[in-house]
C-alpha positions as CSV (number, residue, x, y, z in Angstrom):
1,X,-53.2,309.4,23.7
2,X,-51.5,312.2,25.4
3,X,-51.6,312.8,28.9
4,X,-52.9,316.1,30.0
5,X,-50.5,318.2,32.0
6,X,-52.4,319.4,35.4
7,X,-49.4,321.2,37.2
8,X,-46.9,323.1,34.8
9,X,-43.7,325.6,36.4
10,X,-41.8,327.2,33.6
11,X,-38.5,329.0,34.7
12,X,-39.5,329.4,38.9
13,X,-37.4,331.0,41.3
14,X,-37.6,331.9,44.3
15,X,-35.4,334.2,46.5
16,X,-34.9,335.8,50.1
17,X,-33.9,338.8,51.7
18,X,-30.9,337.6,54.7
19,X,-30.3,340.6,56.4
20,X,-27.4,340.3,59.0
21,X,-29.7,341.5,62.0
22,X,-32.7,343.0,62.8
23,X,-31.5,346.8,62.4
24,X,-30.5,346.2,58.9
25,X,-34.1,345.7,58.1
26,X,-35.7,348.8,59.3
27,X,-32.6,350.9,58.3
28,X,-33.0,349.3,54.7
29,X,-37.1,350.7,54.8
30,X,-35.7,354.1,55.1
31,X,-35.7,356.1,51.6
32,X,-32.6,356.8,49.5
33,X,-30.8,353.9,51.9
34,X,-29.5,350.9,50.1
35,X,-30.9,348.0,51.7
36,X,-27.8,345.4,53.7
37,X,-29.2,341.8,52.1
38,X,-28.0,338.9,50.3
39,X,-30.3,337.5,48.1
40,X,-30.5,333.7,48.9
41,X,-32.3,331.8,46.6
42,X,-34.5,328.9,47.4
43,X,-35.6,327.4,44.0
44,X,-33.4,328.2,40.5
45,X,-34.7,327.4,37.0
46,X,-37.3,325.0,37.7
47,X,-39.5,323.8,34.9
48,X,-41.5,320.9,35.4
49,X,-44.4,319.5,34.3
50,X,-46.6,316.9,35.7
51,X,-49.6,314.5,34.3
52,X,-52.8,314.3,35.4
53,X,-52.6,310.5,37.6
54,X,-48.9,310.7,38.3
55,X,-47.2,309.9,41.7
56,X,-44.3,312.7,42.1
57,X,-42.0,312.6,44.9
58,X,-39.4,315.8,46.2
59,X,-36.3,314.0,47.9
60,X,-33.6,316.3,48.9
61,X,-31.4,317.1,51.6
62,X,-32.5,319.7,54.4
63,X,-32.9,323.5,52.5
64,X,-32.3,321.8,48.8
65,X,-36.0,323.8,48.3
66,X,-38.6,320.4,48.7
67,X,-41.0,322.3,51.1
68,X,-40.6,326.1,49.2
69,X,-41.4,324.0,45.6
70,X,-44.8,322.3,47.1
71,X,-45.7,325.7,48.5
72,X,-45.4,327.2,45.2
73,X,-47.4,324.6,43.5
74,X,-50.6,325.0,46.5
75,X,-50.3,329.2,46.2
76,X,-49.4,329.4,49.4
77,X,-46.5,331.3,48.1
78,X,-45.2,333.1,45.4
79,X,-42.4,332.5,43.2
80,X,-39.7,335.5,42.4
81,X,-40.0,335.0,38.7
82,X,-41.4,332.4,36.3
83,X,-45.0,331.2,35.5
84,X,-47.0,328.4,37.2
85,X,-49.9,326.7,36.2
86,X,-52.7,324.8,37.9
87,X,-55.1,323.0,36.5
88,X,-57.6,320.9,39.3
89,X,-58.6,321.5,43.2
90,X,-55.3,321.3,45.5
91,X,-55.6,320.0,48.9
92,X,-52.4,320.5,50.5
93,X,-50.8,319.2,54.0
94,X,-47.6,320.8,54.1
95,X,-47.8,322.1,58.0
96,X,-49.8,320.4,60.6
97,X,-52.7,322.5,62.3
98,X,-52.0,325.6,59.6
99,X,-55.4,325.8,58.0
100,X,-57.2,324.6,61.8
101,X,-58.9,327.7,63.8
102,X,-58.0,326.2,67.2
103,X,-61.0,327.6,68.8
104,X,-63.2,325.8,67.0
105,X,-64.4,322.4,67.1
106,X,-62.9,319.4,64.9
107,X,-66.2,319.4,62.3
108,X,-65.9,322.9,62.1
109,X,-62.9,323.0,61.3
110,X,-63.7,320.4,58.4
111,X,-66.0,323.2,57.0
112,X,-63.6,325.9,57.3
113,X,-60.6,323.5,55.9
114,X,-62.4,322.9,52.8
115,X,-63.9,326.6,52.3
116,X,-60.1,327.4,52.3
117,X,-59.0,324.8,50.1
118,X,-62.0,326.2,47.5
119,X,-64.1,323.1,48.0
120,X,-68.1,323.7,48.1
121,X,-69.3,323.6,51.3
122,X,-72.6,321.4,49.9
123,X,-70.4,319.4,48.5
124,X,-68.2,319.1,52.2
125,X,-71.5,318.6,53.9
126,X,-72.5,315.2,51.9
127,X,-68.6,313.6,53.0
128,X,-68.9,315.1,56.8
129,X,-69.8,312.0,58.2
130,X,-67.0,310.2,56.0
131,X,-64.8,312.1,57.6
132,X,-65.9,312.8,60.6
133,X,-65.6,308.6,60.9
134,X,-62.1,308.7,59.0
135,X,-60.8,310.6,61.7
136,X,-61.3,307.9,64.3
137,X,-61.3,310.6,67.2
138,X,-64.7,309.8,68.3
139,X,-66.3,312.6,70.7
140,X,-63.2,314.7,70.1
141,X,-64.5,315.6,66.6
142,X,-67.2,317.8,68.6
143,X,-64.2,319.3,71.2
144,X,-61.7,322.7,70.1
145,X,-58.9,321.7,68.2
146,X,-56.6,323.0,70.9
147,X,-57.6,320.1,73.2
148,X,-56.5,317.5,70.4
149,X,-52.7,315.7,70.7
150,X,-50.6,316.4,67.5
151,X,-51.4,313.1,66.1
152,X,-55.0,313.7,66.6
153,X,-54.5,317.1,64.7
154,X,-52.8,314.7,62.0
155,X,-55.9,312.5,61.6
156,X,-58.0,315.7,61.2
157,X,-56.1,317.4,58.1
158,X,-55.5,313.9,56.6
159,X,-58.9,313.3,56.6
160,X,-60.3,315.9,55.2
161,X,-57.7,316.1,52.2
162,X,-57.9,312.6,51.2
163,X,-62.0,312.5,51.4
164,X,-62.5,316.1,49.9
165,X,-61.8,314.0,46.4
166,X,-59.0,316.3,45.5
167,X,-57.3,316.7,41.5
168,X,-54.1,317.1,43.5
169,X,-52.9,316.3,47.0
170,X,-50.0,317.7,48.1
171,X,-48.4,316.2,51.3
172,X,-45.2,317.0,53.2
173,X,-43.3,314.3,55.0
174,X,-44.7,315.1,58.4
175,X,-47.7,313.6,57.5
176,X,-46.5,310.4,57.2
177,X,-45.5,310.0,60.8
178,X,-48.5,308.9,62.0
179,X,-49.4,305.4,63.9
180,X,-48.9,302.5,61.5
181,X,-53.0,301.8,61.9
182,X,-54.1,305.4,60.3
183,X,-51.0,305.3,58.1
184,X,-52.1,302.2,56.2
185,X,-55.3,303.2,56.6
186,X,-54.5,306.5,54.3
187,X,-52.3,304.7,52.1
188,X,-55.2,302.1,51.2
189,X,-57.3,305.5,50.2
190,X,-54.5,306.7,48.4
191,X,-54.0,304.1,46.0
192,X,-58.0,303.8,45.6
193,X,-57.7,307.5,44.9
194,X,-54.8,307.3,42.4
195,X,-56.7,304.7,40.2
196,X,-59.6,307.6,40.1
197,X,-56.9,309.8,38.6
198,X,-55.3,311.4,41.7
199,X,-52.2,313.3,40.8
200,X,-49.6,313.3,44.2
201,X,-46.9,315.2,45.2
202,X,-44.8,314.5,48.6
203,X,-42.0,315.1,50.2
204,X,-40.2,312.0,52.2
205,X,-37.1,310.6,53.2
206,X,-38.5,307.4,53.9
207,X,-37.6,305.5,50.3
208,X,-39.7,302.5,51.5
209,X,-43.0,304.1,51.0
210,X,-42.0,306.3,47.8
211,X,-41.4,303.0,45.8
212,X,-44.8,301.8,47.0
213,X,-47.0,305.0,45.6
214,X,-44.6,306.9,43.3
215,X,-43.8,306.1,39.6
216,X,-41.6,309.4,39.5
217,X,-39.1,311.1,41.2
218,X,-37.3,315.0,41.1
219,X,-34.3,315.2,43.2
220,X,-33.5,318.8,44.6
221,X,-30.1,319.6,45.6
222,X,-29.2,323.6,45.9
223,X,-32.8,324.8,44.8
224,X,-31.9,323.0,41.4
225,X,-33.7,320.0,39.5
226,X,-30.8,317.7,39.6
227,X,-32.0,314.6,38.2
228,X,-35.9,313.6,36.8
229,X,-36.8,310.2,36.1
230,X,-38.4,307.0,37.4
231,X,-38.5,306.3,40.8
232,X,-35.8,303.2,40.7
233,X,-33.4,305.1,38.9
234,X,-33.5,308.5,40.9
235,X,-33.3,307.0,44.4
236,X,-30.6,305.1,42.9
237,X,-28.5,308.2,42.5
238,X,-30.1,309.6,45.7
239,X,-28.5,306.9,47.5
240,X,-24.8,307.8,45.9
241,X,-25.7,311.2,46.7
242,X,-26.3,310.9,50.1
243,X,-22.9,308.4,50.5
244,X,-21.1,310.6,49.0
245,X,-20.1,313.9,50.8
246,X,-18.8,315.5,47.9
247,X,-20.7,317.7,45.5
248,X,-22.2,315.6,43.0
249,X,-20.8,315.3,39.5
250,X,-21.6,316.5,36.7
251,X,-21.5,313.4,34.8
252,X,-23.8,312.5,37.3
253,X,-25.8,315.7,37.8
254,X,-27.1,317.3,34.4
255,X,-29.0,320.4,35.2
């Protein structure tokens, strides 16, 4: 039986405007003014498709385009040219605190999280106390946000993403910084949620943990797809890659 795609980006770019200061961009507002840029792109050519159930990991070095792909894929941003595709609720922790109204409390902030996200708020309600005891924060749950430690902020988001009973979670690598207690405590929901059907996406440097949860792996380099395949074999050419200071081969490389 074929597997059903959920996530599908056909020919995705993505590019920026560098200006070289701060006068070039209001000059370059100014009518019948050529603008002063370079275009610098972030992602180039990227088609990829992804099963529902499957464990994908982004490795990369710094700027090779990991965070600027996952925001694509939650909407959070849009892509210069080329067609994406979505098919399931995303819950996505790319930046810690982003979606949290400081001012409010930490179970308010579950409500507002999830109304974000497109989650129904009746179905939110009947997890709240799930989540609310997830979080471990005891009477902090009921204080503002802006009273809670980063780490505290961190149980929060995780929380709510991994008991909202996603069709995709999308986490970046900062999430995974947490104390060793909470972080085996999410990766235990994790894999109960990936034998439901869960299809992941992350970004990490930390190859100990993406053998543990991912059965694939992309590898960025440049804003390129550089090398797609099962976990083992891509971190094996990650590794040479990241020995090696020159530009990767390619005989190595295909793009």
């Amino acid at each position: 039986m074929k597997s059903k795609n959920i996530i599908q980006l056909k020919g995705i770019y993505k590019g920026y405007r560098l200006y070289p200061n701060r006068k070039a961009i209001l000059v370059g507002l100014l009518p019948f003014v050529k603008p002063n840029y370079r275009l610098k792109w972030a992602l180039k050519k990227i088609n990829l498709s992804i099963n529902k159930g499957e464990s994908l990991a982004i490795v990369g070095r710094n700027g090779s385009g990991k965070s600027t792909l996952l925001k694509i894929i939650a909407g959070i941003i849009t892509p210069s040219s080329g067609r994406n595709y979505i098919d399931g609720r995303i819950a996505a922790l790319l930046e810690l605190g982003v979606n949290f109204n400081y001012e409010l409390t930490g179970r308010q902030n579950i409500m507002s999280t999830a109304s974000i996200w497109g989650f129904e708020q009746e179905m939110m309600r009947g997890k709240l106390k799930n989540i609310v005891e997830f979080t471990d924060i005891g009477e902090y749950i009921d204080q503002p946000v802006n009273t809670y430690s980063p780490g505290m902020r961190l149980r929060l988001a995780f929380s709510i993403a991994i008991n909202a009973d996603p069709d995709i979670l999308l986490v970046d690598e900062t999430f995974f910084l947490g104390d060793p207690y909470f972080q085996n405590k999410c990766f235990k929901r994790i894999h109960e949620m990936k034998e439901k059907g869960l299809t992941l996406l992350f970004v990490s440097h930390n190859l100990k943990i993406i053998k543990e949860i991912c059965d694939r792996v992309i590898l960025l380099h440049k804003g390129k797809i550089v090398a797609d395949d099962k976990t083992q074999i891509v971190l094996s050419k990650y590794h040479d890659f990241i020995s090696n200071e020159q530009k990767p081969t390619t005989a190595t490389f295909q793009i």
